[in-house]
N, C-alpha and C positions, 0 to 999 in steps of 0.2 A: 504493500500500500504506500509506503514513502515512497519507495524506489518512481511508484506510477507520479505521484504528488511530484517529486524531483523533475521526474523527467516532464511532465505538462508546464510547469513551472518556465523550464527552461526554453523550453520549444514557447511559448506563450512569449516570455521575456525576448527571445530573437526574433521573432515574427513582427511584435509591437517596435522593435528599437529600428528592425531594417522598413521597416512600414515609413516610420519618425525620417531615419534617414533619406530613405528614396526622396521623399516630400521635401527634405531638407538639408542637401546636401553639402551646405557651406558650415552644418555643425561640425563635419568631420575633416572636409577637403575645402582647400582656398581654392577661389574659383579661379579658372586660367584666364589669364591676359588677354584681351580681345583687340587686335592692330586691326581690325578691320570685317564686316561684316558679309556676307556673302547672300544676297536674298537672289536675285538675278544672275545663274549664270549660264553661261554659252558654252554649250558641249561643242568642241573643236571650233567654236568659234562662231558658232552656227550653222550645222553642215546642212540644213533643211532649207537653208537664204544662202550658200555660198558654198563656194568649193570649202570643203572642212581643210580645216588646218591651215589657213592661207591668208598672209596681209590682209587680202582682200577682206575675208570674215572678221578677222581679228576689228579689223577698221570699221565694220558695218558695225559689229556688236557695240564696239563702243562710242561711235555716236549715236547707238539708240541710248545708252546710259548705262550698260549693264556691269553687275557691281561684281564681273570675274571671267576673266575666260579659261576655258579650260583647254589643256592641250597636250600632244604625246609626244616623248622624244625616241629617238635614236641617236646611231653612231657613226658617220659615214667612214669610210677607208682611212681616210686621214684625217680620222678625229675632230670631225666639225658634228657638233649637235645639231640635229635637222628635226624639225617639226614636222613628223608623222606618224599614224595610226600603226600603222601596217609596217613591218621587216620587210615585205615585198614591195616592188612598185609598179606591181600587175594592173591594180585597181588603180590604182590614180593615174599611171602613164601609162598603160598598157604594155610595156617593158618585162617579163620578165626576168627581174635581175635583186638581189638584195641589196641593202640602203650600205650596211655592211662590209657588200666587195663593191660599192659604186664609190668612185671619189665625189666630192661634192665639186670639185671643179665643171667635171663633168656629168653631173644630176642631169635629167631628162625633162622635157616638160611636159605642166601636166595636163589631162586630158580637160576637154570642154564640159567632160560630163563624168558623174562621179557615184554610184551608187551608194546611194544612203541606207544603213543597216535598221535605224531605228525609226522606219517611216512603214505605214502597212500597204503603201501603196508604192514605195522603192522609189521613188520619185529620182528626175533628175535634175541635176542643179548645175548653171552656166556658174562661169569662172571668170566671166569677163576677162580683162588685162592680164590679170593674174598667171602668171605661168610657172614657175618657180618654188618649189620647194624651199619654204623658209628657213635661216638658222632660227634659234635660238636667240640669240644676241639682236637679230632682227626683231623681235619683239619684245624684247627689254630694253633696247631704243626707242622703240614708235611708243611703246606705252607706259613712261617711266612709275607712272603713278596708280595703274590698274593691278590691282591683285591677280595672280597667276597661277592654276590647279596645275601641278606639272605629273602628268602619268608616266613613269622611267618605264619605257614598256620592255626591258630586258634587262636580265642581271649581268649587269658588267661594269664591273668595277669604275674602270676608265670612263664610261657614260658617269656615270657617279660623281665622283669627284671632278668631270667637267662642269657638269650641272651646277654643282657647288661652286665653284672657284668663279661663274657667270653671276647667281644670285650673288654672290658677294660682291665681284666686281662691281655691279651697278645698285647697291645698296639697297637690297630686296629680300634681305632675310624676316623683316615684316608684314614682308606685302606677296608671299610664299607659301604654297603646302603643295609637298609633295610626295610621292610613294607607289604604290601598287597591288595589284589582289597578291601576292608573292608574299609571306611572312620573310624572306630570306634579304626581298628586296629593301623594303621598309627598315629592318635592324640594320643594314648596310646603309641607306641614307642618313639612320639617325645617328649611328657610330660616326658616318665622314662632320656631320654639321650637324650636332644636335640642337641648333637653335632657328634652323627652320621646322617650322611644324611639320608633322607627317600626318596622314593618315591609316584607319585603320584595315590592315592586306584583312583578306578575305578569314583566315584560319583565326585572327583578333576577332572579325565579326561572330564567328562561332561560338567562340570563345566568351564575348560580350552578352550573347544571347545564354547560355548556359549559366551564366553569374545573373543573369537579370530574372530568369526564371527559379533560379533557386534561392533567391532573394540575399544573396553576397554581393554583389554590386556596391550598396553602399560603401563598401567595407573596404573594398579593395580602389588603391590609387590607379592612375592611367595616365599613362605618357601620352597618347594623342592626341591629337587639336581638332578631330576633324573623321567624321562618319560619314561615306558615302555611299551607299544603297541603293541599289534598283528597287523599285514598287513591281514584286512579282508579276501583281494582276493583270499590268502592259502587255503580256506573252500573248492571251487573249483579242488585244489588237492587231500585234503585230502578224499572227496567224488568225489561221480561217478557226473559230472556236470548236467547228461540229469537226474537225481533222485531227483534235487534241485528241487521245486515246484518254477512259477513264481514269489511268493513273498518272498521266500528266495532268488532267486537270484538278485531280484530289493532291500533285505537288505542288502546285501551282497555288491551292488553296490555303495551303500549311502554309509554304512560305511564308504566302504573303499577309494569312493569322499571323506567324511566329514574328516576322520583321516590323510589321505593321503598326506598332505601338504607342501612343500617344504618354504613357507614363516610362516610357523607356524615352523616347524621345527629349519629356520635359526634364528627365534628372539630368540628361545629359548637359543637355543646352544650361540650367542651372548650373554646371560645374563649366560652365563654359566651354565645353565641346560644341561645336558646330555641324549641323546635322542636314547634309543636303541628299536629295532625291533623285535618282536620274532614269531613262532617260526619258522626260514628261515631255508627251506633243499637245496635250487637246486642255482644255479649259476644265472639263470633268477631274482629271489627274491633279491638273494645278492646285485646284480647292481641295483636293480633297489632302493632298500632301500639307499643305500649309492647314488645315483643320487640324492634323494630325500632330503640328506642333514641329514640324519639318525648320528651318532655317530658312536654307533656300532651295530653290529648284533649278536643277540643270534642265535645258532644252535644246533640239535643234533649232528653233523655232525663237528666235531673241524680239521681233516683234509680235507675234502672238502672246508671248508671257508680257512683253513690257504693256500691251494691251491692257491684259487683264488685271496685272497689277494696277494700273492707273484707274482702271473703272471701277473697282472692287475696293478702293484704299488699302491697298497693302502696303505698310509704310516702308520705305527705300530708307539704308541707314545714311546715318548723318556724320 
Protein backbone atom coordinates (compact mmCIF):
# COMPACT_ATOMS: atom_id res chain seq x y z
CA UNK A 1 0.00 0.00 0.00
CA UNK A 2 2.91 2.67 0.57
CA UNK A 3 4.87 1.34 -2.20
CA UNK A 4 1.29 2.03 -4.49
CA UNK A 5 0.85 5.80 -2.37
CA UNK A 6 4.86 6.29 -3.40
CA UNK A 7 4.68 5.42 -6.56
CA UNK A 8 1.16 7.79 -7.58
CA UNK A 9 2.64 10.28 -5.53
CA UNK A 10 5.53 10.55 -7.61
CA UNK A 11 4.05 9.84 -11.06
CA UNK A 12 1.26 12.74 -9.88
CA UNK A 13 4.24 15.03 -8.73
CA UNK A 14 6.14 14.70 -12.42
CA UNK A 15 3.06 14.91 -14.53
CA UNK A 16 1.90 18.32 -12.58
CA UNK A 17 5.78 19.83 -12.46
CA UNK A 18 6.34 18.94 -16.56
CA UNK A 19 2.58 20.01 -17.17
CA UNK A 20 3.85 23.62 -14.90
CA UNK A 21 6.98 23.47 -17.09
CA UNK A 22 5.74 22.91 -20.61
CA UNK A 23 3.40 26.20 -19.80
CA UNK A 24 6.37 27.72 -18.51
CA UNK A 25 9.31 27.22 -19.77
CA UNK A 26 11.52 30.39 -18.61
CA UNK A 27 11.04 28.66 -14.89
CA UNK A 28 13.78 26.20 -15.91
CA UNK A 29 15.54 27.43 -19.23
CA UNK A 30 16.53 31.27 -20.39
CA UNK A 31 14.83 31.96 -23.30
CA UNK A 32 17.35 32.13 -26.44
CA UNK A 33 18.37 35.31 -28.02
CA UNK A 34 16.04 36.28 -30.90
CA UNK A 35 18.50 38.46 -33.96
CA UNK A 36 15.74 38.26 -35.95
CA UNK A 37 12.32 36.89 -36.80
CA UNK A 38 11.20 34.66 -39.44
CA UNK A 39 7.37 34.84 -40.24
CA UNK A 40 7.70 35.04 -44.38
CA UNK A 41 9.89 32.94 -45.92
CA UNK A 42 10.87 31.84 -49.44
CA UNK A 43 11.71 28.36 -50.14
CA UNK A 44 14.60 28.62 -52.63
CA UNK A 45 13.77 31.93 -53.07
CA UNK A 46 10.41 31.40 -54.49
CA UNK A 47 10.67 28.54 -56.82
CA UNK A 48 6.77 28.66 -57.76
CA UNK A 49 7.52 32.84 -59.07
CA UNK A 50 11.08 32.15 -60.38
CA UNK A 51 13.71 29.96 -61.25
CA UNK A 52 14.55 28.42 -57.54
CA UNK A 53 17.73 29.36 -56.39
CA UNK A 54 18.49 32.27 -58.44
CA UNK A 55 19.32 36.26 -58.04
CA UNK A 56 16.51 36.59 -59.98
CA UNK A 57 14.02 34.82 -56.86
CA UNK A 58 16.21 35.88 -54.28
CA UNK A 59 15.45 39.70 -55.62
CA UNK A 60 11.75 39.06 -56.31
CA UNK A 61 11.21 37.73 -52.80
CA UNK A 62 12.73 40.58 -51.24
CA UNK A 63 11.01 43.24 -52.68
CA UNK A 64 7.94 41.78 -51.96
CA UNK A 65 9.25 42.17 -48.11
CA UNK A 66 9.99 38.72 -47.09
CA UNK A 67 11.50 38.25 -43.77
CA UNK A 68 14.01 35.12 -45.13
CA UNK A 69 15.18 33.36 -47.90
CA UNK A 70 15.88 30.01 -47.89
CA UNK A 71 18.42 28.29 -49.82
CA UNK A 72 20.81 25.01 -50.62
CA UNK A 73 24.55 24.88 -51.12
CA UNK A 74 27.02 22.95 -52.66
CA UNK A 75 30.78 22.57 -53.60
CA UNK A 76 31.98 23.09 -57.17
CA UNK A 77 35.56 21.40 -58.30
CA UNK A 78 37.22 24.33 -57.14
CA UNK A 79 35.64 25.04 -54.10
CA UNK A 80 33.31 27.90 -54.94
CA UNK A 81 29.96 27.43 -52.80
CA UNK A 82 27.18 27.41 -55.46
CA UNK A 83 23.51 27.84 -54.74
CA UNK A 84 21.71 24.64 -55.50
CA UNK A 85 19.12 22.05 -54.61
CA UNK A 86 20.25 19.37 -56.54
CA UNK A 87 24.33 17.49 -56.60
CA UNK A 88 23.05 17.15 -60.30
CA UNK A 89 22.48 19.65 -62.90
CA UNK A 90 20.12 17.50 -64.82
CA UNK A 91 17.15 19.55 -63.68
CA UNK A 92 18.03 22.87 -63.96
CA UNK A 93 20.44 22.75 -67.18
CA UNK A 94 19.68 19.69 -68.53
CA UNK A 95 23.51 18.72 -68.40
CA UNK A 96 24.02 15.60 -66.86
CA UNK A 97 27.08 16.31 -64.97
CA UNK A 98 27.66 16.97 -60.80
CA UNK A 99 28.09 20.47 -59.20
CA UNK A 100 31.19 18.60 -57.61
CA UNK A 101 33.25 17.48 -60.86
CA UNK A 102 31.99 20.97 -62.61
CA UNK A 103 34.39 23.96 -62.04
CA UNK A 104 32.22 26.97 -61.52
CA UNK A 105 34.29 28.70 -64.10
CA UNK A 106 32.78 26.68 -66.36
CA UNK A 107 28.99 26.01 -64.76
CA UNK A 108 26.30 25.62 -67.50
CA UNK A 109 23.35 27.77 -67.86
CA UNK A 110 20.36 27.35 -66.68
CA UNK A 111 17.35 26.15 -68.31
CA UNK A 112 14.00 28.52 -69.02
CA UNK A 113 12.01 26.18 -67.39
CA UNK A 114 12.53 24.25 -64.02
CA UNK A 115 10.23 21.66 -62.58
CA UNK A 116 8.89 22.49 -59.22
CA UNK A 117 8.73 19.50 -56.76
CA UNK A 118 6.34 21.04 -54.27
CA UNK A 119 3.55 22.21 -56.62
CA UNK A 120 0.52 19.54 -57.58
CA UNK A 121 0.36 20.78 -60.70
CA UNK A 122 4.48 20.76 -61.47
CA UNK A 123 4.02 23.97 -62.91
CA UNK A 124 6.64 25.77 -64.84
CA UNK A 125 8.45 28.64 -64.04
CA UNK A 126 10.50 31.26 -66.65
CA UNK A 127 13.89 32.44 -65.54
CA UNK A 128 13.86 35.48 -67.22
CA UNK A 129 17.66 37.14 -67.58
CA UNK A 130 18.77 34.83 -65.02
CA UNK A 131 21.12 32.20 -66.28
CA UNK A 132 23.70 31.59 -63.86
CA UNK A 133 24.00 29.45 -61.08
CA UNK A 134 24.63 31.65 -58.06
CA UNK A 135 27.78 31.76 -55.45
CA UNK A 136 27.02 32.06 -52.26
CA UNK A 137 28.87 35.38 -51.73
CA UNK A 138 26.53 36.59 -54.50
CA UNK A 139 23.86 36.76 -52.19
CA UNK A 140 25.44 37.91 -49.09
CA UNK A 141 26.26 40.84 -51.29
CA UNK A 142 22.97 41.76 -52.84
CA UNK A 143 21.29 41.18 -49.45
CA UNK A 144 23.58 42.36 -46.72
CA UNK A 145 20.68 42.68 -44.31
CA UNK A 146 18.11 39.62 -45.16
CA UNK A 147 18.23 36.65 -42.81
CA UNK A 148 19.50 33.43 -44.78
CA UNK A 149 18.03 29.58 -44.14
CA UNK A 150 21.29 27.85 -45.53
CA UNK A 151 20.50 23.96 -46.30
CA UNK A 152 24.55 22.24 -46.44
CA UNK A 153 22.95 19.63 -48.79
CA UNK A 154 26.02 17.33 -48.35
CA UNK A 155 28.44 16.21 -45.66
CA UNK A 156 31.79 17.78 -46.59
CA UNK A 157 33.66 19.09 -44.40
CA UNK A 158 35.26 21.65 -46.93
CA UNK A 159 31.60 22.92 -47.83
CA UNK A 160 31.42 23.42 -44.10
CA UNK A 161 33.89 25.55 -43.16
CA UNK A 162 33.57 27.52 -46.46
CA UNK A 163 30.06 28.34 -45.52
CA UNK A 164 31.49 29.55 -42.34
CA UNK A 165 34.42 31.46 -43.07
CA UNK A 166 31.54 33.42 -46.00
CA UNK A 167 28.99 34.14 -42.92
CA UNK A 168 31.61 35.40 -41.14
CA UNK A 169 33.28 37.26 -43.70
CA UNK A 170 30.24 39.54 -44.20
CA UNK A 171 29.17 39.67 -40.66
CA UNK A 172 26.04 37.37 -40.61
CA UNK A 173 26.57 35.15 -37.81
CA UNK A 174 23.20 36.98 -36.65
CA UNK A 175 21.31 37.07 -39.49
CA UNK A 176 22.18 32.87 -40.11
CA UNK A 177 20.79 29.35 -39.47
CA UNK A 178 21.97 26.64 -40.91
CA UNK A 179 22.07 22.79 -41.00
CA UNK A 180 20.24 19.68 -42.54
CA UNK A 181 17.83 16.58 -42.05
CA UNK A 182 21.70 14.71 -41.51
CA UNK A 183 22.21 14.47 -37.56
CA UNK A 184 26.19 14.08 -38.63
CA UNK A 185 25.68 17.34 -40.66
CA UNK A 186 24.39 19.71 -38.11
CA UNK A 187 27.01 18.44 -35.16
CA UNK A 188 29.61 19.36 -37.93
CA UNK A 189 28.29 22.86 -38.51
CA UNK A 190 27.82 23.48 -34.84
CA UNK A 191 31.41 22.10 -33.94
CA UNK A 192 33.03 24.51 -37.07
CA UNK A 193 30.93 27.90 -35.66
CA UNK A 194 28.87 27.25 -32.91
CA UNK A 195 27.56 30.79 -32.87
CA UNK A 196 25.57 30.55 -35.84
CA UNK A 197 22.35 28.89 -35.14
CA UNK A 198 21.47 25.60 -36.49
CA UNK A 199 18.62 23.74 -36.94
CA UNK A 200 17.17 20.69 -35.91
CA UNK A 201 18.42 17.39 -38.64
CA UNK A 202 15.69 15.07 -38.84
CA UNK A 203 16.95 12.12 -36.13
CA UNK A 204 16.74 15.60 -33.34
CA UNK A 205 13.07 15.94 -34.65
CA UNK A 206 12.42 12.32 -33.59
CA UNK A 207 14.12 12.72 -30.83
CA UNK A 208 12.16 16.01 -29.94
CA UNK A 209 8.80 14.38 -30.46
CA UNK A 210 9.79 11.27 -28.07
CA UNK A 211 10.60 13.83 -25.07
CA UNK A 212 7.45 15.92 -25.84
CA UNK A 213 5.27 12.95 -25.67
CA UNK A 214 6.69 11.54 -22.63
CA UNK A 215 6.40 14.77 -21.03
CA UNK A 216 10.67 15.32 -20.45
CA UNK A 217 10.87 18.01 -22.72
CA UNK A 218 10.72 20.58 -20.20
CA UNK A 219 13.42 19.02 -18.46
CA UNK A 220 15.89 18.77 -20.93
CA UNK A 221 18.07 21.92 -22.56
CA UNK A 222 18.52 22.29 -26.45
CA UNK A 223 21.19 23.75 -28.56
CA UNK A 224 18.82 24.61 -31.45
CA UNK A 225 17.42 27.93 -32.66
CA UNK A 226 15.25 26.67 -35.14
CA UNK A 227 12.56 23.77 -36.09
CA UNK A 228 11.78 23.06 -39.43
CA UNK A 229 8.98 20.62 -40.59
CA UNK A 230 6.86 19.70 -43.20
CA UNK A 231 2.85 19.78 -42.55
CA UNK A 232 2.58 15.98 -43.48
CA UNK A 233 -1.06 16.40 -44.74
CA UNK A 234 0.47 18.45 -48.07
CA UNK A 235 1.31 14.78 -49.44
CA UNK A 236 -2.52 14.76 -50.10
CA UNK A 237 -2.08 17.68 -52.60
CA UNK A 238 0.63 17.07 -53.86
CA UNK A 239 -0.67 13.50 -55.19
CA UNK A 240 -3.89 12.27 -56.42
CA UNK A 241 -5.47 11.32 -52.65
CA UNK A 242 -7.63 8.17 -54.18
CA UNK A 243 -3.68 6.71 -55.59
CA UNK A 244 -2.47 6.97 -51.78
CA UNK A 245 -2.60 3.15 -50.66
CA UNK A 246 -4.54 2.77 -47.10
CA UNK A 247 -1.28 2.66 -45.32
CA UNK A 248 0.14 5.70 -46.74
CA UNK A 249 -2.79 7.47 -45.95
CA UNK A 250 -3.00 6.09 -42.14
CA UNK A 251 1.15 7.47 -42.33
CA UNK A 252 0.39 10.31 -43.56
CA UNK A 253 -2.29 10.65 -40.68
CA UNK A 254 0.05 9.83 -37.69
CA UNK A 255 2.55 12.01 -38.99
CA UNK A 256 0.91 14.66 -39.31
CA UNK A 257 -1.26 14.00 -35.41
CA UNK A 258 2.21 13.36 -34.15
CA UNK A 259 4.09 16.64 -35.75
CA UNK A 260 1.18 18.70 -35.74
CA UNK A 261 1.17 20.25 -32.25
CA UNK A 262 0.17 23.59 -31.02
CA UNK A 263 1.47 22.83 -27.37
CA UNK A 264 4.67 21.50 -28.65
CA UNK A 265 4.92 24.24 -30.83
CA UNK A 266 4.17 27.06 -28.17
CA UNK A 267 6.86 25.61 -25.57
CA UNK A 268 9.00 25.95 -28.16
CA UNK A 269 8.66 29.31 -29.46
CA UNK A 270 8.53 30.32 -25.55
CA UNK A 271 12.04 29.02 -25.00
CA UNK A 272 12.72 30.95 -28.16
CA UNK A 273 13.01 28.28 -30.64
CA UNK A 274 11.69 29.35 -33.81
CA UNK A 275 9.33 27.05 -35.56
CA UNK A 276 8.74 27.20 -39.23
CA UNK A 277 6.52 25.09 -41.65
CA UNK A 278 7.20 24.04 -45.08
CA UNK A 279 6.56 23.54 -47.99
CA UNK A 280 2.93 25.69 -47.60
CA UNK A 281 1.23 26.63 -51.25
CA UNK A 282 -2.41 27.44 -50.62
CA UNK A 283 -4.17 29.84 -48.11
CA UNK A 284 -5.92 26.73 -46.26
CA UNK A 285 -2.12 25.44 -45.01
CA UNK A 286 -1.01 29.03 -44.39
CA UNK A 287 -3.88 29.59 -41.56
CA UNK A 288 -3.88 26.71 -40.57
CA UNK A 289 0.01 26.46 -39.77
CA UNK A 290 0.09 29.92 -38.11
CA UNK A 291 -3.34 28.74 -35.92
CA UNK A 292 -1.02 26.08 -34.94
CA UNK A 293 1.23 28.53 -33.36
CA UNK A 294 3.88 27.98 -36.22
CA UNK A 295 6.53 31.04 -36.50
CA UNK A 296 6.62 31.35 -40.00
CA UNK A 297 5.93 29.77 -43.11
CA UNK A 298 8.07 28.74 -45.95
CA UNK A 299 6.52 28.87 -49.50
CA UNK A 300 7.18 28.61 -53.10
CA UNK A 301 4.72 31.18 -53.53
CA UNK A 302 6.22 34.69 -51.72
CA UNK A 303 3.21 36.72 -53.05
CA UNK A 304 0.49 34.54 -52.33
CA UNK A 305 1.78 34.28 -48.45
CA UNK A 306 2.64 38.04 -48.41
CA UNK A 307 -1.01 38.40 -49.62
CA UNK A 308 -2.48 36.61 -47.06
CA UNK A 309 -0.53 37.91 -44.44
CA UNK A 310 -1.57 41.49 -45.38
CA UNK A 311 -5.37 40.73 -45.58
CA UNK A 312 -5.51 38.47 -42.52
CA UNK A 313 -3.19 40.88 -40.19
CA UNK A 314 -0.46 38.64 -39.56
CA UNK A 315 1.91 40.98 -37.85
CA UNK A 316 5.42 41.18 -39.96
CA UNK A 317 8.37 41.42 -37.14
CA UNK A 318 9.67 44.66 -36.36
Amino acid sequence: MCAAVYVLSTVTGYVLTSALLLKCPSLLHRRKRQTFLGRHISHRGGAGENLENTMAAFKHAVALGTDMLELDCHLTKDEQVVVSHDANLQRSTGINAYISDTAYAVSYPLLYLILSPFQLLKCLNTGGEDKRIPLLRDVFDAFPNTPVNIDIKVNNDTLIKKVSELVVKYDREHLTVWGNARNQVVKKCYKENPRIPVLFSLPRVLQLLGLFYTGLLPFVPLKEQFLEIPMPSIITKLKDPNNLTRSQRFITWLADTLLMRKALFDHLTARGIQVYIWVLNDEEDFQRAFDLGATGVMTDFPTRLKDFMDRNGISKPQ
